[in-house]
PDB file of N, CA, C and O in Angstrom:
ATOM      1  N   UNK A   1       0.834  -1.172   0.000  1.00  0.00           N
ATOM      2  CA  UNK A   1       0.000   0.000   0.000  1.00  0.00           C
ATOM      3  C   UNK A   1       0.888   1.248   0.000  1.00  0.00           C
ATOM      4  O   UNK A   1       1.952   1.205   0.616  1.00  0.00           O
ATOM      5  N   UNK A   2       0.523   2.342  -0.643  1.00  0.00           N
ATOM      6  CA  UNK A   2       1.331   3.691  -0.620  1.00  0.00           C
ATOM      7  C   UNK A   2       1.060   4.485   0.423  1.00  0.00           C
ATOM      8  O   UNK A   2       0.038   4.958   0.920  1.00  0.00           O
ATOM      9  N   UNK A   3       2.233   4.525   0.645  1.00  0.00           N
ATOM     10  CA  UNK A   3       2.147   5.945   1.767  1.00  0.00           C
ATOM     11  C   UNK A   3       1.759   7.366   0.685  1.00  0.00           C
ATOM     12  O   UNK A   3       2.020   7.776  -0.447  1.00  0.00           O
ATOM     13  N   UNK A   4       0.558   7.948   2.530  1.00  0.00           N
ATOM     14  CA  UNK A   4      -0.101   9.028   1.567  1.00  0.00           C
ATOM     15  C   UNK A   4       0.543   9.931   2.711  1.00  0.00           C
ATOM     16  O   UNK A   4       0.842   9.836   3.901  1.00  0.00           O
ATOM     17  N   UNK A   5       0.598  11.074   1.440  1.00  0.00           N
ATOM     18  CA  UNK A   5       1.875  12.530   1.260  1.00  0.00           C
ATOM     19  C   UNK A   5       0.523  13.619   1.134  1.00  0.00           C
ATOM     20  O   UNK A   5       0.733  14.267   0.109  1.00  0.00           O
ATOM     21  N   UNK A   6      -0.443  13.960   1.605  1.00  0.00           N
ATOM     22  CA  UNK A   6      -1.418  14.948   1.559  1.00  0.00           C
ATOM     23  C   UNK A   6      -0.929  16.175   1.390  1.00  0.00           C
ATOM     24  O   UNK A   6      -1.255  16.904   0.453  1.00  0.00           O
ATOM     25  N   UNK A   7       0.305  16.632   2.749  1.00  0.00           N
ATOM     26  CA  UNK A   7       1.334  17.977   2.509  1.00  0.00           C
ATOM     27  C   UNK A   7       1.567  18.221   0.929  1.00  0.00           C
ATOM     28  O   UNK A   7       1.266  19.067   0.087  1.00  0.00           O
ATOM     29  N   UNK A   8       2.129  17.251   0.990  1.00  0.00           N
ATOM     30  CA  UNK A   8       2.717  17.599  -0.304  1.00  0.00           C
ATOM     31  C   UNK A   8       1.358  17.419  -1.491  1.00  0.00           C
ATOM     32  O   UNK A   8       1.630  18.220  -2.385  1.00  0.00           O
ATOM     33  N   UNK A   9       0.498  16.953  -1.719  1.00  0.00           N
ATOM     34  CA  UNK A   9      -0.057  17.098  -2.574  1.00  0.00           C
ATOM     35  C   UNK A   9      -0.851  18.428  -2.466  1.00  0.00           C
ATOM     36  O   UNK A   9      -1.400  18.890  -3.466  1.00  0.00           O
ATOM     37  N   UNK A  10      -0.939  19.272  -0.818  1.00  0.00           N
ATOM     38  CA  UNK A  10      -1.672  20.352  -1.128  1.00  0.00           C
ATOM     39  C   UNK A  10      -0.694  21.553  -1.009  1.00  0.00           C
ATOM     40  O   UNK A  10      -1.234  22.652  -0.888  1.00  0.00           O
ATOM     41  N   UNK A  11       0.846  21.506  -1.028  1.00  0.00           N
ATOM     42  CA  UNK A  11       1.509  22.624  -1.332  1.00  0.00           C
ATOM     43  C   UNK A  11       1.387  22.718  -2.975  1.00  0.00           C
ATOM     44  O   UNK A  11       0.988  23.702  -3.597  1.00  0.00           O
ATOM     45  N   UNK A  12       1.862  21.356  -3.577  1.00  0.00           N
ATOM     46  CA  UNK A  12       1.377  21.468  -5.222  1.00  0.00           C
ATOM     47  C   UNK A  12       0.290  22.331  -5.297  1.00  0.00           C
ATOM     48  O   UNK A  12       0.354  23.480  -5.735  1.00  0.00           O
ATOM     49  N   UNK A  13      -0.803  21.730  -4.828  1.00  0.00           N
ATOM     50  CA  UNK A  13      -1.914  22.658  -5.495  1.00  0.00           C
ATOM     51  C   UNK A  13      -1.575  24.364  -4.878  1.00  0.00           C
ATOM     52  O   UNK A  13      -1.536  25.181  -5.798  1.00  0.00           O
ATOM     53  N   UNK A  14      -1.428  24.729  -4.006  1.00  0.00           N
ATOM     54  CA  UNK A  14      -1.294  25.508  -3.862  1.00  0.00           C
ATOM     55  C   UNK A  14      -0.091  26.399  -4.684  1.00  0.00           C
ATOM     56  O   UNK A  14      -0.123  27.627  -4.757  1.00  0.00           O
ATOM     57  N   UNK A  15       0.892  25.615  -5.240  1.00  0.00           N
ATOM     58  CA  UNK A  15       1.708  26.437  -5.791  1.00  0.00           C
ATOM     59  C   UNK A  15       1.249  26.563  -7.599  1.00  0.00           C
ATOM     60  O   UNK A  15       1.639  27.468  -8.337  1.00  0.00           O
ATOM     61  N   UNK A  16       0.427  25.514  -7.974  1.00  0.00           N
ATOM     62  CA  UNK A  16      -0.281  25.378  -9.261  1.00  0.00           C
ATOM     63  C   UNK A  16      -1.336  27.037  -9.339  1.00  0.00           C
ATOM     64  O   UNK A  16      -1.075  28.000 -10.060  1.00  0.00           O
ATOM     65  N   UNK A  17      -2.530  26.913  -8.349  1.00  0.00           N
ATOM     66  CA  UNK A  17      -3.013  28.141  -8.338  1.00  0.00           C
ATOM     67  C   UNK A  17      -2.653  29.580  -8.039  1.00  0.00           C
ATOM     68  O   UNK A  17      -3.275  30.591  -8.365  1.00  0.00           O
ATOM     69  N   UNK A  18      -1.351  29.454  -7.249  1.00  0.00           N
ATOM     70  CA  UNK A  18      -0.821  30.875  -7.411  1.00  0.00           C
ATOM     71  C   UNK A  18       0.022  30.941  -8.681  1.00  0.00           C
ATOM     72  O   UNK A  18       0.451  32.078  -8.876  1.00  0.00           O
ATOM     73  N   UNK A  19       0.422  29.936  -9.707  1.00  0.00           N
ATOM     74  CA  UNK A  19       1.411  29.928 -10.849  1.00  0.00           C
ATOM     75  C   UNK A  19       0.210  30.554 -11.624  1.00  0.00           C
ATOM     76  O   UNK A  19       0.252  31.725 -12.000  1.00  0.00           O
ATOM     77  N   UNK A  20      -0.652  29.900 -11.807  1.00  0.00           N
ATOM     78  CA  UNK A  20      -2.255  30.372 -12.695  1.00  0.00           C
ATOM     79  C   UNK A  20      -2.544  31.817 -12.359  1.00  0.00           C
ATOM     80  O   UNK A  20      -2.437  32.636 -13.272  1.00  0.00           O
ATOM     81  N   UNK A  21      -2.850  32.167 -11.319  1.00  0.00           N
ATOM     82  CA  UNK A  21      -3.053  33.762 -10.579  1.00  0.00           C
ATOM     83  C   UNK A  21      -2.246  34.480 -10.695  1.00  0.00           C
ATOM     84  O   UNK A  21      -2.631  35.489 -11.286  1.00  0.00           O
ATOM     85  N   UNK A  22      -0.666  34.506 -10.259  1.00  0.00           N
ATOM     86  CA  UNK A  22      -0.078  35.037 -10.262  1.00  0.00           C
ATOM     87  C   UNK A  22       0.803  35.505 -11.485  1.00  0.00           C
ATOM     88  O   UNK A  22       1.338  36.614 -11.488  1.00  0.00           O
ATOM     89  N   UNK A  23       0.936  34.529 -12.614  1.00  0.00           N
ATOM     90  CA  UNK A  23       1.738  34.368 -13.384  1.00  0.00           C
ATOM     91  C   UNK A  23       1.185  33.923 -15.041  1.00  0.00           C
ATOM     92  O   UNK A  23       1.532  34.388 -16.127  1.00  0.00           O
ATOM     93  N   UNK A  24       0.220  32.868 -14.714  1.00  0.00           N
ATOM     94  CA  UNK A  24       0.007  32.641 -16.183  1.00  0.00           C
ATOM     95  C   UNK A  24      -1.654  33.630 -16.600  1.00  0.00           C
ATOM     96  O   UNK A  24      -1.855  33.755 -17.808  1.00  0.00           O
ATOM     97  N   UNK A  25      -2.380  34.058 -15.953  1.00  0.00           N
ATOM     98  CA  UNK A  25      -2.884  35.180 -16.549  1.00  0.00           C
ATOM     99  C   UNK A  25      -2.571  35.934 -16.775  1.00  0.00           C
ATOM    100  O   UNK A  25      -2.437  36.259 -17.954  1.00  0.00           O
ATOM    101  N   UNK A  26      -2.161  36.919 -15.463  1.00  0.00           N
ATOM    102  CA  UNK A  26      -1.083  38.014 -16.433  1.00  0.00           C
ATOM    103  C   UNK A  26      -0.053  38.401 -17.674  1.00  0.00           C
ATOM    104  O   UNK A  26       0.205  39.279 -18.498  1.00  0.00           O
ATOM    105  N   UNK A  27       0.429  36.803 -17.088  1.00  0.00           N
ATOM    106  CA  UNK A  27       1.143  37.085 -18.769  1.00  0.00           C
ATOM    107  C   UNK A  27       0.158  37.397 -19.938  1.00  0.00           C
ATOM    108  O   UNK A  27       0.150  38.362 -20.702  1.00  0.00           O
ATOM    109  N   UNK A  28      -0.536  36.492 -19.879  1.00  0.00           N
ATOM    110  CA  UNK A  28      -1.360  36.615 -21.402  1.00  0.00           C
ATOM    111  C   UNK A  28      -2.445  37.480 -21.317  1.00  0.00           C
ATOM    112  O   UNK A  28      -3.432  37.305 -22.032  1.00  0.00           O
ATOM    113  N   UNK A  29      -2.373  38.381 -20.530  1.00  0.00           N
ATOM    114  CA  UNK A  29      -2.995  39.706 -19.904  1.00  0.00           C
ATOM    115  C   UNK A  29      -2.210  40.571 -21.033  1.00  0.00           C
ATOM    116  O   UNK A  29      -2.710  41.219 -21.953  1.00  0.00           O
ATOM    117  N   UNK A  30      -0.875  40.405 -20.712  1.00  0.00           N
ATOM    118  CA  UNK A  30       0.458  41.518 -21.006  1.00  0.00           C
ATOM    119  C   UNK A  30       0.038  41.064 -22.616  1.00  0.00           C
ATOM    120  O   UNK A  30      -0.619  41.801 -23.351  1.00  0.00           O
ATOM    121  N   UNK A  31       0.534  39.735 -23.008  1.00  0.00           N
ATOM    122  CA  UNK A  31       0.676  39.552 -24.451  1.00  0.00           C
ATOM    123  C   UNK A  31      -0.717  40.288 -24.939  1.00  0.00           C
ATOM    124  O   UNK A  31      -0.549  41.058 -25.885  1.00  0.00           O
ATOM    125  N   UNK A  32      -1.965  40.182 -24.478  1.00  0.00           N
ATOM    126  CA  UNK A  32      -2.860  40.601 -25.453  1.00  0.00           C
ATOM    127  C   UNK A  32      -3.267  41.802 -25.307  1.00  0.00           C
ATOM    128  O   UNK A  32      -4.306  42.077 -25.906  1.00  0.00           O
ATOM    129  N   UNK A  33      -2.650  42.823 -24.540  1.00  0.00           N
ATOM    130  CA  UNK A  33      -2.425  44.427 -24.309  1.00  0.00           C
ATOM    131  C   UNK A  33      -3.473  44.545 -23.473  1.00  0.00           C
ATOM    132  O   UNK A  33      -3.963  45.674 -23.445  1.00  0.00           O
ATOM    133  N   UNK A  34      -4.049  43.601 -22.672  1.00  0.00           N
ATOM    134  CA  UNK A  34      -5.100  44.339 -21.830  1.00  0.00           C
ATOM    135  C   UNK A  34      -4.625  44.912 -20.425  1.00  0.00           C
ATOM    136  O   UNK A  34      -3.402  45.051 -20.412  1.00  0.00           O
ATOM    137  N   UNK A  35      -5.209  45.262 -19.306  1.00  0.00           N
ATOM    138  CA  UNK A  35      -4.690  46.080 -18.400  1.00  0.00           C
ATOM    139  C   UNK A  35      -4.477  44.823 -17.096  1.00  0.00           C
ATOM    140  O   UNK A  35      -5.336  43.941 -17.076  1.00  0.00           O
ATOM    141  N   UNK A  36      -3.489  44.770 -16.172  1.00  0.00           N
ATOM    142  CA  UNK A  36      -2.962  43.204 -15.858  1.00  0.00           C
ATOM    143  C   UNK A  36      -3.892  43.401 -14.254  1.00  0.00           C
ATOM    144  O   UNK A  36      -3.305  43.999 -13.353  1.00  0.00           O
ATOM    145  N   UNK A  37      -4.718  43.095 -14.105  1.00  0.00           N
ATOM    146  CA  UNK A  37      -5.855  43.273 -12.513  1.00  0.00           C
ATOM    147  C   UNK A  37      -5.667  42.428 -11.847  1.00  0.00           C
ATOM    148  O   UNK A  37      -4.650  41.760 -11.661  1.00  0.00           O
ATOM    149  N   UNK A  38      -6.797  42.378 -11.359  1.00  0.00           N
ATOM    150  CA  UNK A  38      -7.249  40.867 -10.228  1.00  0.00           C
ATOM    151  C   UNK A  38      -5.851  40.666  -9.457  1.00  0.00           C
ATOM    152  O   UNK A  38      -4.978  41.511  -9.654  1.00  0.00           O
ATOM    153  N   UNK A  39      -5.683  39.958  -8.886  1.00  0.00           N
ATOM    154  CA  UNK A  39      -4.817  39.573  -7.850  1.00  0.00           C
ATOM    155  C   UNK A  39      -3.438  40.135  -8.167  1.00  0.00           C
ATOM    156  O   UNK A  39      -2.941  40.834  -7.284  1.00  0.00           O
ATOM    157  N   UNK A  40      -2.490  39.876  -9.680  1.00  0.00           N
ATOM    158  CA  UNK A  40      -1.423  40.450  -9.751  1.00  0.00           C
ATOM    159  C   UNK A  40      -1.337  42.211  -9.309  1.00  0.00           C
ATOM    160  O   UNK A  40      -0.617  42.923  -8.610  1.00  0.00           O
ATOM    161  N   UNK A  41      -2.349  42.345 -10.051  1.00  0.00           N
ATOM    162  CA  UNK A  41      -2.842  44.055  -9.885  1.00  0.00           C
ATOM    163  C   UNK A  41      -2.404  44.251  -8.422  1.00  0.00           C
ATOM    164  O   UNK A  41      -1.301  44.311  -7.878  1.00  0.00           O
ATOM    165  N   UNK A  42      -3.740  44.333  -7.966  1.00  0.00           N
ATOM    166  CA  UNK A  42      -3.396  44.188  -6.391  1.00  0.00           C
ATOM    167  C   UNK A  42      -1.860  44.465  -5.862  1.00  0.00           C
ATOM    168  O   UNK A  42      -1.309  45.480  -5.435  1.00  0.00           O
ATOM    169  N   UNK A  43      -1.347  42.915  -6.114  1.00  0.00           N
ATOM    170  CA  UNK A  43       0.209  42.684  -5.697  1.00  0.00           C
ATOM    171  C   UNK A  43       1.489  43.726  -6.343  1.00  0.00           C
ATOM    172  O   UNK A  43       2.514  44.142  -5.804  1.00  0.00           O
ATOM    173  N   UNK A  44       1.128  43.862  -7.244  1.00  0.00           N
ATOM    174  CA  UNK A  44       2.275  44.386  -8.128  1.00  0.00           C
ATOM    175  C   UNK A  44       1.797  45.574  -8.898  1.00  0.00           C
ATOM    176  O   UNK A  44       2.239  45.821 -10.020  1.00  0.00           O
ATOM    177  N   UNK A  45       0.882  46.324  -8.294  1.00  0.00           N
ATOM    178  CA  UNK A  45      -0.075  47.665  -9.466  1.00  0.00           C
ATOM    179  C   UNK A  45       0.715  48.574  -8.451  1.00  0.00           C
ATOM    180  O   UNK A  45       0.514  49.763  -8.699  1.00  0.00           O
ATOM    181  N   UNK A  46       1.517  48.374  -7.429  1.00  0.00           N
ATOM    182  CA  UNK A  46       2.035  49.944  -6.961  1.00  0.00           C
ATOM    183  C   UNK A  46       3.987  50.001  -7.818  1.00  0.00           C
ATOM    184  O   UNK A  46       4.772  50.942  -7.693  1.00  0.00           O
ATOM    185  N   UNK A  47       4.190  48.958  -8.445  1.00  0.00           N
ATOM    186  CA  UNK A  47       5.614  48.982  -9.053  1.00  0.00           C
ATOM    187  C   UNK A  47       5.512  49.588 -10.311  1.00  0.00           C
ATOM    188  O   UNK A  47       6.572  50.063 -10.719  1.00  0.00           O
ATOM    189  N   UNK A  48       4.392  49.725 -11.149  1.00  0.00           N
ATOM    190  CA  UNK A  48       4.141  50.419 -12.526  1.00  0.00           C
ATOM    191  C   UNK A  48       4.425  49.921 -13.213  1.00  0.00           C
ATOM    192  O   UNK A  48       5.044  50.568 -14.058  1.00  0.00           O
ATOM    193  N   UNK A  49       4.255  48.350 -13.502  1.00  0.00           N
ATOM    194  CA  UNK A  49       5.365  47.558 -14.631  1.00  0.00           C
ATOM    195  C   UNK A  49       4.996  48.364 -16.011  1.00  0.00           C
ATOM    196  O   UNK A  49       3.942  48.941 -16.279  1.00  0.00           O
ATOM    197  N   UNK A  50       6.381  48.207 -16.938  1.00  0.00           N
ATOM    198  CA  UNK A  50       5.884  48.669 -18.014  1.00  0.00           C
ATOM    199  C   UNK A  50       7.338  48.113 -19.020  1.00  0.00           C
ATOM    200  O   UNK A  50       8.485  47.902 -18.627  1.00  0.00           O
ATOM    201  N   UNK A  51       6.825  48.003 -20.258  1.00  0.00           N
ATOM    202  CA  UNK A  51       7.714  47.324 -20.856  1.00  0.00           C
ATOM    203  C   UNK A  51       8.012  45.551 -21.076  1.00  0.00           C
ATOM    204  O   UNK A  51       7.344  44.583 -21.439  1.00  0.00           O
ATOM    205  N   UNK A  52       9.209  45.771 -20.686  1.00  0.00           N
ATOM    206  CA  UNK A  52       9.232  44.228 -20.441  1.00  0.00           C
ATOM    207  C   UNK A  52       9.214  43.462 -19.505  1.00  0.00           C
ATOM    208  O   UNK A  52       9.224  42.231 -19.487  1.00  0.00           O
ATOM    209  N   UNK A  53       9.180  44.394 -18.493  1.00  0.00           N
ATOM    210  CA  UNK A  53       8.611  43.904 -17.324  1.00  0.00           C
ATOM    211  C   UNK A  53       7.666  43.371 -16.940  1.00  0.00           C
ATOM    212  O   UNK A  53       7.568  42.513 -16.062  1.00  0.00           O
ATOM    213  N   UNK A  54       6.370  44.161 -18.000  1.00  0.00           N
ATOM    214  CA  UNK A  54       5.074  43.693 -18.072  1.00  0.00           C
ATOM    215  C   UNK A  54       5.261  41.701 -18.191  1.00  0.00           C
ATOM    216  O   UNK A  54       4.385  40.946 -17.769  1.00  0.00           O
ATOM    217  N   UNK A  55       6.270  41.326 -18.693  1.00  0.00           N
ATOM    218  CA  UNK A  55       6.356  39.891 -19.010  1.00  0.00           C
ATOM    219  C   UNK A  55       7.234  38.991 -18.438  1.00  0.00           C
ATOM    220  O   UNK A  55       7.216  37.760 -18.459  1.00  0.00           O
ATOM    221  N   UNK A  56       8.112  39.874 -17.853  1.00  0.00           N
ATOM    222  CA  UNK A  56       9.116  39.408 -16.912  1.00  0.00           C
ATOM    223  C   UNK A  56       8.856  38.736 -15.493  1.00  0.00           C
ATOM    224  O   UNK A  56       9.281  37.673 -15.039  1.00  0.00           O
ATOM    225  N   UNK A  57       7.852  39.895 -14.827  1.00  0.00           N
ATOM    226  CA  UNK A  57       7.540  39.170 -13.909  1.00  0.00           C
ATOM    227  C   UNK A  57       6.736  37.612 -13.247  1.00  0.00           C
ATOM    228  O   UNK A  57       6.925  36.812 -12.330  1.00  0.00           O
ATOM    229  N   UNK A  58       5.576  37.875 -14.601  1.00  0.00           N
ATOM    230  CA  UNK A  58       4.621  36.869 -14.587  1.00  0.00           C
ATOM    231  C   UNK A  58       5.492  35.478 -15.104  1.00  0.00           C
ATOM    232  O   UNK A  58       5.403  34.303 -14.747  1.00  0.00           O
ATOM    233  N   UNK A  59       6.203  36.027 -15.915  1.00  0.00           N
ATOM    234  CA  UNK A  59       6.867  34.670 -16.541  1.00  0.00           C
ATOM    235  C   UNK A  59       7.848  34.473 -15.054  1.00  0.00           C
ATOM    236  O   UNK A  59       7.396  33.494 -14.461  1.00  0.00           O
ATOM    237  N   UNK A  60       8.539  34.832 -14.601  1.00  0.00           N
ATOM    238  CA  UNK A  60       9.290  34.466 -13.341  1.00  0.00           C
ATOM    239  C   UNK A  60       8.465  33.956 -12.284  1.00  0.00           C
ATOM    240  O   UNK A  60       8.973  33.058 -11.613  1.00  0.00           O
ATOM    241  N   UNK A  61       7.082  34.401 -11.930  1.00  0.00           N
ATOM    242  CA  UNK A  61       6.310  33.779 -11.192  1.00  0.00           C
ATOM    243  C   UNK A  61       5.997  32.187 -11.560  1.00  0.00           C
ATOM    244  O   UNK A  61       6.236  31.185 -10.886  1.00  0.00           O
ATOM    245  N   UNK A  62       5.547  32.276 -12.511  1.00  0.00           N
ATOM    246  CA  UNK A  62       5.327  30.512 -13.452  1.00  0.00           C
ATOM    247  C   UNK A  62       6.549  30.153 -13.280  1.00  0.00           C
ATOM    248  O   UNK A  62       6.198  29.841 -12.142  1.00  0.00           O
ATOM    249  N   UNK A  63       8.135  29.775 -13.307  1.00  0.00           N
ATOM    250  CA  UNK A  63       8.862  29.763 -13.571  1.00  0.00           C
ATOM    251  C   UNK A  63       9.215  28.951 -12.359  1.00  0.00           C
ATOM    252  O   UNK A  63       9.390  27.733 -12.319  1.00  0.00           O
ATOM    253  N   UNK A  64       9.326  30.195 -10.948  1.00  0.00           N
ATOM    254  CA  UNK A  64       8.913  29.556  -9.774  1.00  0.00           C
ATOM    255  C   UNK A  64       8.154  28.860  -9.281  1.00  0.00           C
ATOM    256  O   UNK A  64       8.449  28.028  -8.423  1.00  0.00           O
ATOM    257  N   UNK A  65       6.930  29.082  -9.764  1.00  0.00           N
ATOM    258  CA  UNK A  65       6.004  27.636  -9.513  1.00  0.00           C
ATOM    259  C   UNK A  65       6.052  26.483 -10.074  1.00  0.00           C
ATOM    260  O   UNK A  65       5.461  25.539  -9.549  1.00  0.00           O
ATOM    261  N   UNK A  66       6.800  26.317 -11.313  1.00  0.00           N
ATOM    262  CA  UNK A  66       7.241  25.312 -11.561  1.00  0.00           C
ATOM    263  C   UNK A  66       8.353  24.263 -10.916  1.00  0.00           C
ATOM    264  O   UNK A  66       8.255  23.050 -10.734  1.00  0.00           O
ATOM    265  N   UNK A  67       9.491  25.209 -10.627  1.00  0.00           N
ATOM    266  CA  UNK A  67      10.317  24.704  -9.876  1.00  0.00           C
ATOM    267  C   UNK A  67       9.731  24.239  -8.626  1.00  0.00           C
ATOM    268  O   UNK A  67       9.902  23.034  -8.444  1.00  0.00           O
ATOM    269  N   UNK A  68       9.153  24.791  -7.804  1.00  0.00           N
ATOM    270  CA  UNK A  68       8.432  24.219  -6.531  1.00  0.00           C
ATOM    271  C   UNK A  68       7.557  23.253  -6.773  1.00  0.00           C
ATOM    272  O   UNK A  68       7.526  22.404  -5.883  1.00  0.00           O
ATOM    273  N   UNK A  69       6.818  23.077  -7.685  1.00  0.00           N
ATOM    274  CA  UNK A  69       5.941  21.762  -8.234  1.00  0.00           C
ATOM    275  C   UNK A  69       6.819  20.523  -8.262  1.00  0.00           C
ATOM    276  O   UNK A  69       6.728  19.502  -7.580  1.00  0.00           O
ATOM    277  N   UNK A  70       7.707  20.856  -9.229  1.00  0.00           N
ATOM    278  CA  UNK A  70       8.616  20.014  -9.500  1.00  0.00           C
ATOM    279  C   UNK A  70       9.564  19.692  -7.934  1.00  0.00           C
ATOM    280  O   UNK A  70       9.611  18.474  -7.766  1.00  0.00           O
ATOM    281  N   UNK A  71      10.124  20.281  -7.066  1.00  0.00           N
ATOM    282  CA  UNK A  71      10.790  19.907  -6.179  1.00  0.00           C
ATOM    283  C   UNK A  71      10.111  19.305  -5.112  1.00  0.00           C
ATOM    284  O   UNK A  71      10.708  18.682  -4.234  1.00  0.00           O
ATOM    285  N   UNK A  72       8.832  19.463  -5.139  1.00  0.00           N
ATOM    286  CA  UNK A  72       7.530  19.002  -3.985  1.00  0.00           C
ATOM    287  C   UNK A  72       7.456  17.453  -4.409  1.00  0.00           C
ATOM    288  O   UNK A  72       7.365  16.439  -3.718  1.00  0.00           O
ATOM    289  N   UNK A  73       7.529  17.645  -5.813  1.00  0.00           N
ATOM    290  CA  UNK A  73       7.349  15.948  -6.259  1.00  0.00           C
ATOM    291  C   UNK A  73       8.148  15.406  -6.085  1.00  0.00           C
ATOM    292  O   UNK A  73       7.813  14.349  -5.550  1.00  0.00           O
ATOM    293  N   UNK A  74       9.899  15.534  -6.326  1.00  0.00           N
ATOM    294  CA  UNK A  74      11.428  15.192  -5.417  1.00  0.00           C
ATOM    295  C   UNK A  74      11.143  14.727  -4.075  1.00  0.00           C
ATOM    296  O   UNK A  74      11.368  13.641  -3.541  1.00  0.00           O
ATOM    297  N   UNK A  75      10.599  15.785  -3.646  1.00  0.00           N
ATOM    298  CA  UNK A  75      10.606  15.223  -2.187  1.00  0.00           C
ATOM    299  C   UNK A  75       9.439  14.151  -2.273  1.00  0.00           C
ATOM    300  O   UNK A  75       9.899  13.023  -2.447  1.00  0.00           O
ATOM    301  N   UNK A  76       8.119  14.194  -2.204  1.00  0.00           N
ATOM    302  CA  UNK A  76       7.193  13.175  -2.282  1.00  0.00           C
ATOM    303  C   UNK A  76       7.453  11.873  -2.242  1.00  0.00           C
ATOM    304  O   UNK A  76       7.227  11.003  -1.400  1.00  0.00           O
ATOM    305  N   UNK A  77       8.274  11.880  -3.919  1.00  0.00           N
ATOM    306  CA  UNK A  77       8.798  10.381  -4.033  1.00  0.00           C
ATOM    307  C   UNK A  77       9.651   9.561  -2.793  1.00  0.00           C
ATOM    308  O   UNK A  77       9.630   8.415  -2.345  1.00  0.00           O
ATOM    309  N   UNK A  78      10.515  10.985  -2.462  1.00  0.00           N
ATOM    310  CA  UNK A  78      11.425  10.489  -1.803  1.00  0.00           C
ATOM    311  C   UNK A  78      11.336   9.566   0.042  1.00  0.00           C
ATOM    312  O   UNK A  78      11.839   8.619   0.646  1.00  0.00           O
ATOM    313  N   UNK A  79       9.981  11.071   0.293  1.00  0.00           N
ATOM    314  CA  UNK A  79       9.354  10.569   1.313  1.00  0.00           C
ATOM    315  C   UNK A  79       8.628   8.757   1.129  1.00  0.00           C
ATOM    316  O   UNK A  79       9.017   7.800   1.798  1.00  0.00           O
ATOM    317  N   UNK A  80       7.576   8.709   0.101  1.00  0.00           N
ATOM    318  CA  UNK A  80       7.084   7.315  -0.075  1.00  0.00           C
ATOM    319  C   UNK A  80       8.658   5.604  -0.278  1.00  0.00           C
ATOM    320  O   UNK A  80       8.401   4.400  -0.265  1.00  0.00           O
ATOM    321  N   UNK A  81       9.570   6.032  -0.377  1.00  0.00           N
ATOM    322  CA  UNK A  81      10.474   5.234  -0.496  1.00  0.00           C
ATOM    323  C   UNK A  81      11.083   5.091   0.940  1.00  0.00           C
ATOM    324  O   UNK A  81      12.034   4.335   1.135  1.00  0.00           O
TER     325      UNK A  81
END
């Protein structure tokens, strides 16, 4: 029987929906010239992104949530062994 890792399956999710929120709307906020709101707004509407920044950040947010997805699952495995 497998050992169950719940932690870890709900930091994933948790780092999946802030990658989505934080990072992969906005981007394609930025790419399709609309104005970048909702939660990034919020977080990041007092820095003034502009330029390429507009794409920099969001893509670095996804970027990071990937890596943490990916290292949550490192550990996971590692824990069930």
């Amino acid at each position: 029987m497998a050992t169950k890792t719940p932690g870890y399956d709900a930091a994933q999710l948790v780092c999946l929906v802030t990658g989505i929120q934080l990072g992969a709307v906005p981007l394609v906020q930025a790419i399709l010239g609309a104005r970048q709101g909702g939660v990034f707004g919020w977080l990041f509407g007092g820095l003034d992104l502009a330029g390429a920044w507009r794409y920099v950040v969001p893509s670095a947010v996804v970027m990071a949530m990937v890596v943490a997805i990916l290292a949550l699952g490192t550990a996971k495995e590692k824990k069930r062994t």
